[in-house]
N, C-alpha and C positions, 0 to 999 in steps of 0.2 A: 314769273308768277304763274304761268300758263304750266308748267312740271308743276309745281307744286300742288296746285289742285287737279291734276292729273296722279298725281299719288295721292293726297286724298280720298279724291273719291274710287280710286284703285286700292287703297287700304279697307274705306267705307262697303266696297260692293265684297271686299273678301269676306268681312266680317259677316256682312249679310248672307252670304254665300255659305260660310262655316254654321251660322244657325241652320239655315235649310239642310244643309248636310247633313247637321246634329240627328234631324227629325226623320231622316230613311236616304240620303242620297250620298253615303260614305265611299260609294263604288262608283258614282262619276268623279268626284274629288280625287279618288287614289292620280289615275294615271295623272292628271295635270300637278300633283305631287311632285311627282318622281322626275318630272323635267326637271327640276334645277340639281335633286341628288346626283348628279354625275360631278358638279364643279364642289362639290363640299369634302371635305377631304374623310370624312369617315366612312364615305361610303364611294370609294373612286369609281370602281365598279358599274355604271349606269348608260342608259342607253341613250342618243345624241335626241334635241329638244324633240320632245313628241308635241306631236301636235292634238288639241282636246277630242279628235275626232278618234282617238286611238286609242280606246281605255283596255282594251283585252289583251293589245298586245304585249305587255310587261304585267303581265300575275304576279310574278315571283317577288318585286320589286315590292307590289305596294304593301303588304303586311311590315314592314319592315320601315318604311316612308311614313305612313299616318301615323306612327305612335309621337316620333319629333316632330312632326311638323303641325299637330295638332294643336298642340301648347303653344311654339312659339310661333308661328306663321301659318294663317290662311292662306288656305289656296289662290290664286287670283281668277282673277273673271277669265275663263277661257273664250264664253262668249262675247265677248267683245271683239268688231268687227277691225277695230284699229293697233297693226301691228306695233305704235309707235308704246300701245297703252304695255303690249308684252315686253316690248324692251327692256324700258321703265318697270315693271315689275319685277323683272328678273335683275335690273341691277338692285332693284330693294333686297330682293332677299340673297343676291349676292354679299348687298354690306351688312347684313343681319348675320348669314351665317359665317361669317368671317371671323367673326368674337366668339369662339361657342364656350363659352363657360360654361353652358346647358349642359355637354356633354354627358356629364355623370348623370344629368337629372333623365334624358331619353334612354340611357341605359337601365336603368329598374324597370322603367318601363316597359323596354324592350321584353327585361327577363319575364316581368309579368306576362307580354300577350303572349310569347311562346314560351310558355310554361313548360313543355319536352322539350327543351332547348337547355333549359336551366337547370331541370331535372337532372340530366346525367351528370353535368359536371361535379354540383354536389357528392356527386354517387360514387364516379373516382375517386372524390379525395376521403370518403368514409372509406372504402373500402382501401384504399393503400395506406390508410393507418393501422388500420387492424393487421394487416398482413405482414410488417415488418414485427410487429411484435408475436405474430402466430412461429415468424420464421427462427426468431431465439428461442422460441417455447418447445419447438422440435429438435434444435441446434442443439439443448440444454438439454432434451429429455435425451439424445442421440447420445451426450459427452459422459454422461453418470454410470452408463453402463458400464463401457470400455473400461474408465477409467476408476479402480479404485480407490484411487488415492483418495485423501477428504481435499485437495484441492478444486476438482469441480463440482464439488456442493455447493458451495457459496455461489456459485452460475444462476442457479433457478430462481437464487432470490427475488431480480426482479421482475418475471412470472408472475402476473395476477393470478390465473388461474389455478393452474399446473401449480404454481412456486406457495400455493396455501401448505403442502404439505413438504416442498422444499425446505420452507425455513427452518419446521421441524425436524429435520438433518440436521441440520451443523450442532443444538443444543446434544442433539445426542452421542457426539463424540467428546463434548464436553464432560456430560456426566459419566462418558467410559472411563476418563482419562481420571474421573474425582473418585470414581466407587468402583468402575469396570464388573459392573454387574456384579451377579452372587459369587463371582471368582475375587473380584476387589473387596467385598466382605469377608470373605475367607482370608483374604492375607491380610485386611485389618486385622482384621480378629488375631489372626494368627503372631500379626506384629504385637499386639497386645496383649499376650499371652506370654511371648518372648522379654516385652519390655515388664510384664510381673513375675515373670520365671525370673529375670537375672536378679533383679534387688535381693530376693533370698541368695542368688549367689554369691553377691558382691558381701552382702552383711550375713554370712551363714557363719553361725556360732564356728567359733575355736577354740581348745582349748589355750593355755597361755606357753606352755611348753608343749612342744612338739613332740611326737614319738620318737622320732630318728634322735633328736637331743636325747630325750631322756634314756633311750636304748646306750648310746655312747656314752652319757657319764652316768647311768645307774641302771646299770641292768637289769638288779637281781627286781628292781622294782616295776619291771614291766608286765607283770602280772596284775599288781597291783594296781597300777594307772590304768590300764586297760576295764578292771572294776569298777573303779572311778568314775570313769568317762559313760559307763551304762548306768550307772547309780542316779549321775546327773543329769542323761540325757533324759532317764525316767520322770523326776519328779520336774522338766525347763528348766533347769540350773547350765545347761549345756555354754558356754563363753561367759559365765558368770566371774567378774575380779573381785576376790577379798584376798584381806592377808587372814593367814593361819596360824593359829599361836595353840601351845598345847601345855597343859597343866598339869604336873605329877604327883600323886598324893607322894608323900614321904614318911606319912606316921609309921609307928612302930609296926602296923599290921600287914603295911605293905611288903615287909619284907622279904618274903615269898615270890611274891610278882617280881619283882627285881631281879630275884636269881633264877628262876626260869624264863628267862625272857620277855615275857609278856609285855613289859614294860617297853623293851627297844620294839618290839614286834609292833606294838602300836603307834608308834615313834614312826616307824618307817611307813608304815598305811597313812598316817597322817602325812607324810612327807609327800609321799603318791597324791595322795589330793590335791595336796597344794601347790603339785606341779600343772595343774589344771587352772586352777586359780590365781596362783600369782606370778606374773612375770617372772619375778625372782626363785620363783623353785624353792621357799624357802621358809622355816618352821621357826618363829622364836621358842623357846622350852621354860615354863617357869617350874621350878622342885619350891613345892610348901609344905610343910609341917605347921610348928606351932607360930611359926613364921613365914615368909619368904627367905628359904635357903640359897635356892642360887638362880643362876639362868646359863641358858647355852641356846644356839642356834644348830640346824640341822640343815645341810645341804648337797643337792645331790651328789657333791664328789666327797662329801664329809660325813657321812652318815654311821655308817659301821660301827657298831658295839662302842657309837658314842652316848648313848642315855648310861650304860654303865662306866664308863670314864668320869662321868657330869656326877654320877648320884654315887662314886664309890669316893670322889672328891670334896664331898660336902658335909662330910663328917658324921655326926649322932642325927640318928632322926624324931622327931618330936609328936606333936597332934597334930589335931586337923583343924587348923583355921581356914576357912572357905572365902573367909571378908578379907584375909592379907591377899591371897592369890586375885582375886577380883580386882581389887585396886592397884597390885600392880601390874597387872595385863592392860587394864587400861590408861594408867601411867604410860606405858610402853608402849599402847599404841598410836595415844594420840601425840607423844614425838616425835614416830617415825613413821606415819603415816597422814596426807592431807587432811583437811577436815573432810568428813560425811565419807570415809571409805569405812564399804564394811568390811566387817571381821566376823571367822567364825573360830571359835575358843571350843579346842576337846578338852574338857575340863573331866580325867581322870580323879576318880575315888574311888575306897571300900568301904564308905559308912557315913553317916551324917556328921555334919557339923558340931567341934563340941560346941561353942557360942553359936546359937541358930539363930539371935537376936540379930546379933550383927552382922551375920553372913546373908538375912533375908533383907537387912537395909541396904547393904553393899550393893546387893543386886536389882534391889528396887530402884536404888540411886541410878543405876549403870542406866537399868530403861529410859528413866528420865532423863539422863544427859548425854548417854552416848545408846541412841536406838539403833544404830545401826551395828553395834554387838550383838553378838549369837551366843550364848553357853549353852555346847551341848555336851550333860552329863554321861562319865560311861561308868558304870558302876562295876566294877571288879568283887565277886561274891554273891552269896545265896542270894538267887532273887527274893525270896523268900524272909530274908532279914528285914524285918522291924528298924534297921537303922535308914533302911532305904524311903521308908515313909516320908522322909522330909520332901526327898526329891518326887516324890508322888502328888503330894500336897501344894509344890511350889507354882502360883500361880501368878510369875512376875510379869509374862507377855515377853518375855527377849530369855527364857530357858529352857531344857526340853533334857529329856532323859532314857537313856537303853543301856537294860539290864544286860550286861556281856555275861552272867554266869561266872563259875567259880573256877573254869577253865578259857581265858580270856582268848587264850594263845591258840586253841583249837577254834575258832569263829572263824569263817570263812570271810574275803575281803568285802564282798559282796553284803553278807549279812553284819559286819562290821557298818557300810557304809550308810546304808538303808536306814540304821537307828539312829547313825548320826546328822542324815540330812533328812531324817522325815517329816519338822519342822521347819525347817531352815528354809526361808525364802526372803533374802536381801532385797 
């Protein structure tokens, strides 16, 4: 009982002791502090029991002692005369500081009273964060140069600083690589140019027989193709396909043209055309008079002074019915040709029709049901003749007309072809 209120009142006179202190006596309190900091394990470091008469001697100690022991334990009564009372005190704050869970709580402490204590360490660790990343930002700025490859671009990205205009690197071998500046516009362009250059070459008109063919089975007609081929490149006719069917008057008047040639001479320009024109190389021929007298075909290994074989063949010649030849050119054509192929019809005469009635229905019919026929008229004789009126007047929309004059045979190919496709567009 006698310890007990010996701590007591050894607890009572600290507390009492810790007010007065509060109010101006911090610096007799230190050194009796610091007596017991030697047995507390966070501060080994301390000098053996001082005695209360000894406050000067450990400066260094007490800044360090009053910030824990303020909180958890007063000082105890130095003056007190009885050793038995320091004992006793000191195993108090023996078992007091034995548990220190406190620890954490006297270290803020601590960092608060020595404020320059606290201060630098903060200050190392700002300043060695900064500096690992100062040291890639010169690593990075050091690697770009050497190297040009685009692989250390991608490096500065993660540079805050410096890497703002890092990043805007790498996009720009992007857009080389998609446009390559005004040189990758050039060779678009230039690709573009190429990819509209070829379709004209892929689909560039042709004619339908070739020169070298036609040279090999018709020679004499290589003049004439060759007219041909300028006639039609003139008006876009140039790869144009019809078939070609050609008309011979037969009346009594023609008989002149027949014996000076005139007759095959146009036979065979016809046949030049329509070497151009139809795969086949190839002219059906109808002879009319007061009828449909005959037909023959013309082709390029068959040609030769066949109009006068066909027309010395077909016995008396008659009038001129324009409505028989019409129907059966179109008879003919639409059996041996698909539906909607056009056709163009040289439809030789010396004179109008003697029934104009029915040679103007035949033809109006033709518009109407086969448009894709052509008649074009070549008139043999004075331009000048009043018989030719009809063909002046006819305004069916599928016929067309050139006065060849009363020497057929002297027309050049050229001005032969020109009258007969000046209309003509299939």
């Amino acid at each position: 009982m006698g310890i007990l209120t010996l701590l007591r009142n050894a607890f009572g006179r600290s507390r009492k002791e810790r007010a007065a202190q509060a109010e101006g006596a911090t610096q007799e309190t230190a050194p009796a502090v610091t007596a017991p900091e030697p047995k507390l394990p966070s501060q080994p470091a301390a000098p053996a029991e001082p005695d209360p008469s000894e406050p000067p001697a450990q400066p260094e100690a007490t800044p360090q002692v009053p910030e824990p022991r303020s909180e958890s334990t007063p000082a105890p009564a130095a003056t007190s005369t009885s050793t038995d009372e320091h004992d006793l005190v000191k195993a108090a704050f023996t078992n007091i500081t034995v548990p220190k869970p406190t620890d954490p709580e006297p270290e803020p402490q601590s960092e608060a009273a020595p404020e320059p204590a606290a201060e630098p360490r903060p200050e190392p660790k700002t300043e060695t964060a900064p500096e690992p990343a100062a040291e890639p930002q010169s690593e990075a700025e050091s690697e770009p140069t050497p190297a040009p490859a685009p692989a250390p671009e991608p490096a500065p990205d993660p540079t805050p600083a410096d890497g703002d205009k890092a990043p805007q690197g790498p996009p720009a071998p992007d857009n080389e690589s998609s446009t390559s500046g005004a040189g990758g516009n050039a060779t678009a362009e230039g690709e573009a140019e190429a990819t509209k250059a070829t379709p004209p070459e892929a689909t560039a008109p042709k004619p339908a027989t070739t020169a070298a063919r036609l040279r090999s089975q018709a020679p004499g007609l290589t003049t004439a193709y060759k007219a041909a081929g300028t006639a039609l490149k003139k008006h876009g006719l140039t790869g144009t396909r019809a078939r070609v069917h050609l008309v011979l008057d037969r009346s009594a008047s023609m008989r002149a043209y027949f014996k000076d040639g005139s007759a095959q001479a146009l036979a065979e320009q016809t046949l030049a055309l329509a070497a151009h024109l139809d795969p086949e190389a190839a002219v059906h021929v109808t002879f009319f008079s007061t009828e449909v007298d005959g037909t023959g075909e013309l082709t390029l290994t068959d040609h030769e002074n066949k109009i006068d074989e066909l027309h010395g063949a077909l016995g008396r010649m008659g009038r001129t019915a324009y409505h028989a030849a019409v129907e059966a050119v179109l008879a003919h054509h639409g059996e041996h040709a698909p539906p909607g192929t056009p056709a163009l019809v040289v439809f030789q005469t010396d004179g109008a029709p003697d029934a104009k009635t029915p040679a103007t229905q035949s033809l109006t019919d033709a518009a109407a049901n086969h448009p894709n026929v052509h008649f074009s008229f070549v008139a043999f004789g004075d331009p000048e003749n009043k018989a030719f009126d009809y063909l002046r007047k006819l305004k069916t929309g599928n016929a067309s007309h050139f006065l060849a004059g009363e020497t057929p045979k002297e027309l050049t190919d050229k001005e032969l072809y020109e009258g007969v496709l000046a209309t003509w567009r299939p």
